[in-house]
VEXLOFI-150870 format. One record per atom (N, C-alpha, C): x, y, z; residue in one letter. Coordinates in steps of 0.1 Angstrom, whole numbers, plus 5000, padded with zeros to 4 digits. Atoms other than C-alpha are relative to their C-alpha. Layout:
<rs>
XYZA
...
</rs>
This chain:
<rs>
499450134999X
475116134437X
499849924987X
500150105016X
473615974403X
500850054992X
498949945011X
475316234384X
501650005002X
498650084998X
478616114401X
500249884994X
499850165008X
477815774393X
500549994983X
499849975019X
477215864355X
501450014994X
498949925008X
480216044352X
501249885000X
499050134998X
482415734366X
499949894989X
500150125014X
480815514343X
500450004990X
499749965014X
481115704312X
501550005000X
498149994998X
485115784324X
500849814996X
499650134996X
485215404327X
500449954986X
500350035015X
483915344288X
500150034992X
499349985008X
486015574277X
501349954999X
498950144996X
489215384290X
499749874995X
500450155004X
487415054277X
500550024984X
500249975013X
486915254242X
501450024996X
498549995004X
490715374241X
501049885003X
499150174995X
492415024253X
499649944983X
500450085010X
490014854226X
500850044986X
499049975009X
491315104199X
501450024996X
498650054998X
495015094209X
500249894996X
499750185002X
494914694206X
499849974988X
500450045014X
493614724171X
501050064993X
498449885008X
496315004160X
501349914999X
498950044994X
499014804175X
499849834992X
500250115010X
497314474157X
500249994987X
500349985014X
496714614127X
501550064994X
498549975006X
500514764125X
500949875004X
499250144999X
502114424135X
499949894990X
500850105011X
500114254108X
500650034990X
499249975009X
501314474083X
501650015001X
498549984999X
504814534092X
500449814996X
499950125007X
504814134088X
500449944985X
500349985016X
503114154051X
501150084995X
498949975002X
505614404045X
501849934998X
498650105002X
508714204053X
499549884991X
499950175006X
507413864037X
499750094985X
499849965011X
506914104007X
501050044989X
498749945002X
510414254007X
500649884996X
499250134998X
511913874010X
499349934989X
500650065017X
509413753980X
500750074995X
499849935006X
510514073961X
501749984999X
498950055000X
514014003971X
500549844990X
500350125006X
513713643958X
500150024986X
500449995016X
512013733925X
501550064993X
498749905008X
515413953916X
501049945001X
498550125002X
518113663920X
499549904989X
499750045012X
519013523885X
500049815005X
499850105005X
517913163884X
501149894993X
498650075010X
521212913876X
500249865013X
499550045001X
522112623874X
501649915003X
498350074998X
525812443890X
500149894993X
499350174997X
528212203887X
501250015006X
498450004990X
531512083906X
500549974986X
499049965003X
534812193894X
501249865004X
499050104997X
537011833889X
501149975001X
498949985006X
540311763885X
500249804998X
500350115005X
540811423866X
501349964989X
498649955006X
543711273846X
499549924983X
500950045009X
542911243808X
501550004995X
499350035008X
544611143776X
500650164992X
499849975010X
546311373755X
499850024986X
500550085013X
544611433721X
501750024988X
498750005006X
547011323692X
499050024986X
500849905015X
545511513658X
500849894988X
499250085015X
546111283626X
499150064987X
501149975012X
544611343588X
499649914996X
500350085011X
542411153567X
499550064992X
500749975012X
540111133539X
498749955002X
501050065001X
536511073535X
499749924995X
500550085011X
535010783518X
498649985007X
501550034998X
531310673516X
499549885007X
500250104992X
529810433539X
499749874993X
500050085009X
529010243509X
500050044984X
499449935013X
530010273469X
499749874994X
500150165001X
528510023449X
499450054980X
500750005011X
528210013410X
499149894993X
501350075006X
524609893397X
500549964987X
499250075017X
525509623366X
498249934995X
501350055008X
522409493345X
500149814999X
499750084999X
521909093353X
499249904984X
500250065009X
520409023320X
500250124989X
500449945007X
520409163286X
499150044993X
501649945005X
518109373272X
499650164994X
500349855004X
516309713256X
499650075013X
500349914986X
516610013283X
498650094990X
501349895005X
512710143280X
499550125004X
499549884988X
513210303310X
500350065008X
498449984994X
515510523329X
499750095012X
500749934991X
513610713357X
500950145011X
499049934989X
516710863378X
501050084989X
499149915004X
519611113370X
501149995007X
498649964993X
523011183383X
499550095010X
500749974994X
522411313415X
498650005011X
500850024993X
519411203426X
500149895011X
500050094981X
518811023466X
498549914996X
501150145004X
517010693455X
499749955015X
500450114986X
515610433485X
500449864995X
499850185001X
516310073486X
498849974996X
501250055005X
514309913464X
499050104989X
500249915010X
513610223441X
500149954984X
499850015013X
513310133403X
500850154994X
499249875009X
516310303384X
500249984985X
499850055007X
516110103355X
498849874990X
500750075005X
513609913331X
500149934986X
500250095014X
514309653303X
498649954991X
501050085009X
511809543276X
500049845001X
500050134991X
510409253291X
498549894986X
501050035007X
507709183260X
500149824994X
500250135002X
509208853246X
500549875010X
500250074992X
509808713276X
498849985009X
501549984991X
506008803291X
499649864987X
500550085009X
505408563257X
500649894998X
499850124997X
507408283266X
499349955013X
500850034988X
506108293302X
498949954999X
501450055005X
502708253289X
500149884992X
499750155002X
503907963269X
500549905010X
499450074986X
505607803301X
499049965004X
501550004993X
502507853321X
498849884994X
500750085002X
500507693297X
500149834998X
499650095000X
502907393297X
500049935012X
500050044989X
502807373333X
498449975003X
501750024996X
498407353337X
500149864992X
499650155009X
499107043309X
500949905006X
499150084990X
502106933333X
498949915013X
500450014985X
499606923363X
498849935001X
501250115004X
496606743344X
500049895000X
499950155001X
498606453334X
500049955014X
500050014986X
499906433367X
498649945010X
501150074992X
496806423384X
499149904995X
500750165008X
495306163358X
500949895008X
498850114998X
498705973365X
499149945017X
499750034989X
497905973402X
498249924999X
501750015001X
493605863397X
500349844998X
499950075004X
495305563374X
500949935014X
498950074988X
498005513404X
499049905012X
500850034984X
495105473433X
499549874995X
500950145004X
493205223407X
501049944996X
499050125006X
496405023399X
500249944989X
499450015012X
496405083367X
501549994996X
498649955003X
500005253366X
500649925013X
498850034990X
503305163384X
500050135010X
499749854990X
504505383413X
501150094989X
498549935009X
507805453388X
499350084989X
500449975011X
505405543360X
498950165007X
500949894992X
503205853385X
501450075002X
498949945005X
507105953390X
500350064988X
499449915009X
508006053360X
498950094995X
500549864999X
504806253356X
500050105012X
499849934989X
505306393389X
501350114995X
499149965004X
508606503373X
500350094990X
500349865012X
507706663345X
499450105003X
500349884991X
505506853365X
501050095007X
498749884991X
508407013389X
500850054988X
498849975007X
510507063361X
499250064987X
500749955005X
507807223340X
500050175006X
500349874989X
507107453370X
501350115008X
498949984997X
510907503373X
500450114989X
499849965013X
510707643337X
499650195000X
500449915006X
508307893342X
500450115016X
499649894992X
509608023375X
501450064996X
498949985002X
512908053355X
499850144991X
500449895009X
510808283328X
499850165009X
500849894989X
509408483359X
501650065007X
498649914997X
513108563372X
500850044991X
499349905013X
514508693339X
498750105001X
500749864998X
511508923339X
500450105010X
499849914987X
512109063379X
501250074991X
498949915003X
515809103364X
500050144992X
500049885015X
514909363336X
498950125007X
499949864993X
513609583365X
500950045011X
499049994994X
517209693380X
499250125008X
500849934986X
516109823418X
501650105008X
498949944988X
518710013443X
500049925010X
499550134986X
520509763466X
499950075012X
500549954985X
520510063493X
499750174998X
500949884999X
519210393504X
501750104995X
499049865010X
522110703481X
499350044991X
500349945014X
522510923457X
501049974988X
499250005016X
523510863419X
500850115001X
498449924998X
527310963414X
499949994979X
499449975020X
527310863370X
498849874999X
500850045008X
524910763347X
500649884990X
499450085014X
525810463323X
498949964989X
501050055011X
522910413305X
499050084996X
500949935005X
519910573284X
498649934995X
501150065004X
516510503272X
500449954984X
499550065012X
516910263237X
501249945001X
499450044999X
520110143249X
500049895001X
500250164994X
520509773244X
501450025011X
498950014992X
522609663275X
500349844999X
499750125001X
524609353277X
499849925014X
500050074984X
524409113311X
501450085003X
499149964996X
526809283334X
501050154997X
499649885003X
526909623319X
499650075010X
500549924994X
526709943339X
498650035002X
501049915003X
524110143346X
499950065006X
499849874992X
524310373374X
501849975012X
499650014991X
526710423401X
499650075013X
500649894988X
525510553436X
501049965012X
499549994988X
526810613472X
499250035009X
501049964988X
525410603505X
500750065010X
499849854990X
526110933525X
499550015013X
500349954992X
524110933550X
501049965017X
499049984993X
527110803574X
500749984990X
498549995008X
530510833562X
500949935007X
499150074990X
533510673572X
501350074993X
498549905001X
537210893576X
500849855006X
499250055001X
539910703568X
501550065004X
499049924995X
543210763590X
500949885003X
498950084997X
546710623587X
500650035010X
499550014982X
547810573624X
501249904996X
498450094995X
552010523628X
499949885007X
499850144998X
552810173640X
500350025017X
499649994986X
553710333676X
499050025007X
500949954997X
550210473679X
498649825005X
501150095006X
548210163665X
499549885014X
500350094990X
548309953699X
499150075011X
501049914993X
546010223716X
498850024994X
501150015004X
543510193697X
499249925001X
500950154999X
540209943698X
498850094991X
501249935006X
537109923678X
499350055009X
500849904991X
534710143693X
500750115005X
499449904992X
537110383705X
499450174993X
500649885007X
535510733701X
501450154996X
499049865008X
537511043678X
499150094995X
500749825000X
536211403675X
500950044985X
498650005014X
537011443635X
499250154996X
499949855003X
537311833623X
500149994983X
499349985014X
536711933585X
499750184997X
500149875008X
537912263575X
499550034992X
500749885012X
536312323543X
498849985004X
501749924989X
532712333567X
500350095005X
500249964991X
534312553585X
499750005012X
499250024986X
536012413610X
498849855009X
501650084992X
532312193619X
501149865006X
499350124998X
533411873637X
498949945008X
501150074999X
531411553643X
500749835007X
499450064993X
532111313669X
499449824996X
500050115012X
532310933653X
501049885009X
499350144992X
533710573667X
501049874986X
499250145006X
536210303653X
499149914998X
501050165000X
534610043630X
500749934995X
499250165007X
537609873615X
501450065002X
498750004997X
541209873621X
500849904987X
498850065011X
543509733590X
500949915011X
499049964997X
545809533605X
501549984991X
499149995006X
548009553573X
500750135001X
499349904998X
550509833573X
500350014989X
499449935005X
551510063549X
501949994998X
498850014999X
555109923537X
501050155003X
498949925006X
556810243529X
499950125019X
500549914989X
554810463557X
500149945015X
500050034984X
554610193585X
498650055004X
501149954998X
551210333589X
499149884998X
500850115001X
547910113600X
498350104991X
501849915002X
544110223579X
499349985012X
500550034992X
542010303605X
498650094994X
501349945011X
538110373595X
499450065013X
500549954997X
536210613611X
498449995002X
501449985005X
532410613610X
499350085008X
500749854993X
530310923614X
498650054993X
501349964998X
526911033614X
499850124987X
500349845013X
526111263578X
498350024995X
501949995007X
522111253576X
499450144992X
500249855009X
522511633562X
500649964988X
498950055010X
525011473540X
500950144993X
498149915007X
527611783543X
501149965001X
498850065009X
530511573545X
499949934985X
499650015017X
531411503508X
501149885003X
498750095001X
533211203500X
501150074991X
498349935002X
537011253492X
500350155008X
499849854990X
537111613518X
501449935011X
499050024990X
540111623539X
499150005011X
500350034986X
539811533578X
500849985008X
499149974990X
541411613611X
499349875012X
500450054989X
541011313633X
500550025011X
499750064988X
541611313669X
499849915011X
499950134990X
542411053694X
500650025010X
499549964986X
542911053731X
500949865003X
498750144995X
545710803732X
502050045005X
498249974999X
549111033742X
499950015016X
499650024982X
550511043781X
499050045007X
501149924989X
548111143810X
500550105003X
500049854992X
547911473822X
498550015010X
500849944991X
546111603854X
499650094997X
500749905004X
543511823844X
499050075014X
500749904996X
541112093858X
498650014992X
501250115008X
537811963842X
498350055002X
501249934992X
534412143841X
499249984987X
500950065010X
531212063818X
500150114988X
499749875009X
531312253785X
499250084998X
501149935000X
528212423790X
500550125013X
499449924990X
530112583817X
500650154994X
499149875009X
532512803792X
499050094993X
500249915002X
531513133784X
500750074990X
498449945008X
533113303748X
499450164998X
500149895005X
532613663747X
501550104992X
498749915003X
535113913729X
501149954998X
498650075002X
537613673718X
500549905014X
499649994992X
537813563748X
499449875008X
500650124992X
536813263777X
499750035011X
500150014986X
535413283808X
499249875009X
500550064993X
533613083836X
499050055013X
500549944990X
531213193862X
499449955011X
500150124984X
531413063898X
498850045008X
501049944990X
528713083923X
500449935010X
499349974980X
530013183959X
499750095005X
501049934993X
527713283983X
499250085000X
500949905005X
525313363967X
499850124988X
500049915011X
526313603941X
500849934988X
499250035014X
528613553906X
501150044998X
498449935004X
532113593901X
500349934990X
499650015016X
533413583865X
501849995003X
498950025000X
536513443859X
500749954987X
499550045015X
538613433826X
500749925002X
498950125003X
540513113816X
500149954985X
500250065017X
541612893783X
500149915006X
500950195007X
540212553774X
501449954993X
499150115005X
542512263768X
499449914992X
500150115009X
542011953759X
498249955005X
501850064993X
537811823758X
500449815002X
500350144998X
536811483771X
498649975000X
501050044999X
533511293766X
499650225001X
500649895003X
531211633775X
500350075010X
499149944994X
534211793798X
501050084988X
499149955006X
536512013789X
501650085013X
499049994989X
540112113804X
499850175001X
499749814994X
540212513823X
501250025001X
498749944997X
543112693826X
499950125009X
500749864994X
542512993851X
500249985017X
499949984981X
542613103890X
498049895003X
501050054998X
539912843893X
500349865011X
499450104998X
540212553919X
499049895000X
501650105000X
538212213921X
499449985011X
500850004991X
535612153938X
498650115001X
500649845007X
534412543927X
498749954995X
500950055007X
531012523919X
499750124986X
499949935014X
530612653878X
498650064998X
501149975004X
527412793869X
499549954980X
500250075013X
526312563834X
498550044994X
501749975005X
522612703829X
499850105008X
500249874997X
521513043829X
501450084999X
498749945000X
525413163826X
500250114990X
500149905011X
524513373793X
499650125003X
501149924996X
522213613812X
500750075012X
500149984980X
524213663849X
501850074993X
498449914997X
527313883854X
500850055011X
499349984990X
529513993876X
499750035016X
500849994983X
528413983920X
498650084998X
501450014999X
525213953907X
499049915010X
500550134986X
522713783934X
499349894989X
500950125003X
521613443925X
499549925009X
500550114994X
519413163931X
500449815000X
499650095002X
520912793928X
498249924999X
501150044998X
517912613917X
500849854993X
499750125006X
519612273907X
502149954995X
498150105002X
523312063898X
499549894991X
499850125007X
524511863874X
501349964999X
499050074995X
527311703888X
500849914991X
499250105012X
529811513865X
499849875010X
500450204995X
528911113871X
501749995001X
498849994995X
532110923883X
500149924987X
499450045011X
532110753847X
500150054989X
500349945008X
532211013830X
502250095003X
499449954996X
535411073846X
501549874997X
498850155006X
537610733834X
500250034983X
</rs>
């Protein structure tokens, strides 16, 4: 009978032992089959191409109307010498990018440093009497009228020698603003007369395109109005620039109004006198198809756009019309509302899987 017992027991604690180990099998494969999937679904994740949208608008813009000008320099100013005198010396060249306030120029200032010093000492003699005058005034020796006219000699003593001290400043000619020297007029030993040359310079660093706009045009325009101006001999570069003056004299023969351009040259590759292609968004409205320019894609001669829908990348060729502000017009099986892919678009290709990690939506004033 005990050895029955035993055997029941042990039967019992082998069933205890196989339950226990089943529940761990069955735990330990549920656990991982989990880890597994949440691995696949990271791993999945990690392999969709990061990008960037935006919505596809349609919006009604101006027409650009393409005119030519010419460069000129934002400023053009020839340096003239305000006194006469010996050039001692001459520090700059044709060519060189002076600052405001740069010495280009140095007169012999010797016999006027030796009248100054005679002035000077006429004015400490001015300023003696004077203050005697005024010692005799308190003790009622002198008149009030009689402390005036020492008073008077003094100012007009001290008038003398500040007149000495501004012919000296003159006879070091400075740069009125920040350019570069265009022609040299003068040399070291050169006497110069009042109102002679001595350099000419130009300030480059903006420029202003000058464009004769027809008389039919001229009432669309305003200062401030912004123009996208192109110069072929850069090669093609173009540099986007606002209205800072409008003529409104006209061109008898042409009918035509000056209109000035001003544009940003801190490299200083526009060149004064270069031809220039301005345009201006002032011809009929057209309804456009309107997508950020970060959007366009140029491979192989060619344009495309790359949409993201549902999840993957579809590539779609079109041509570019007319730009606006930092829009540009599509031409293509594209419709609006389409979301474009503007970041990351260089990298992703055709029903490739992606991720949408962000938008950059065209603002609604960006759209007037």
């Amino acid at each position: 009978m005990e050895n029955s017992g035993q055997k029941i027991r042990c039967s019992r604690n082998k069933k205890v032992n196989y339950l226990l180990l089943y529940s761990g099998i069955v735990v330990f494969l549920t656990i991982a089959s989990f880890f597994i999937s949440d691995r696949s679904l990271a791993q999945g994740q990690m392999n969709k191409a990061p990008v960037v949208v935006s919505r596809v608008v349609q919006m009604d813009v101006r027409q650009p109307v393409r005119m030519v000008g010419t460069v000129f320099p934002l400023r053009e100013s020839i340096v003239a010498g305000e006194v006469e005198g010996l050039v001692v010396e001459f520090p700059v060249k044709r060519g060189d990018y002076v600052k405001k306030g740069q010495e280009l120029a140095k007169l012999r200032t010797k016999t006027l440093e030796i009248q100054l010093k005679g002035a000077k000492a006429d004015e400490h003699l001015a300023r003696i009497k004077y203050q005697r005058a005024k010692e005799l005034y308190e003790g009622k020796t002198i008149s009030h009228q009689e402390l005036d006219e020492f008073e008077t000699m003094l100012v007009a003593q001290e008038a003398v020698v500040e007149g000495v001290e501004d012919e000296i400043g003159k006879c070091t000619i400075a740069a009125p603003f920040d350019g570069r020297i265009t022609e040299e007029s003068t040399e070291v030993g050169q006497w110069l007369k009042k109102g002679d040359s001595i350099i000419s310079m130009l300030q480059m660093d903006s420029v202003k395109v000058r464009v004769h706009v027809p008389e039919k045009y001229i009432q669309s325009l305003n200062v401030g109005d912004v123009s996208v101006v192109n110069f072929p001999a850069l090669g093609n570069i173009t540099r986007t620039g606002h209205i800072v003056h409008i003529v409104p004299q006209a061109d008898k023969r042409a009918r035509a109004f000056p209109v000035y351009i001003k544009i940003d040259n801190k490299d200083e590759a526009i060149k004064s006198g270069m031809f220039a292609e301005a345009t201006f968004e002032m011809g009929s409205l057209l309804s456009a198809t309107m997508v950020l320019k970060d959007g366009i894609v140029r491979r192989g001669g060619g344009e495309f756009i790359y949409l993201a829908e549902d999840g993957k990348v579809t590539e779609v060729p079109v041509q570019t019309g007319i730009a606006h502000r930092n829009l540009i017009q599509i031409m293509g099986d594209v419709k609006s509302g389409a979301d474009v892919i503007v970041r990351g678009n260089e990298r992703v290709r055709s029903a490739q899987d992606i991720q949408v990690t962000g938008r950059m939506d065209v603002k609604s004033d960006e759209t007037k």
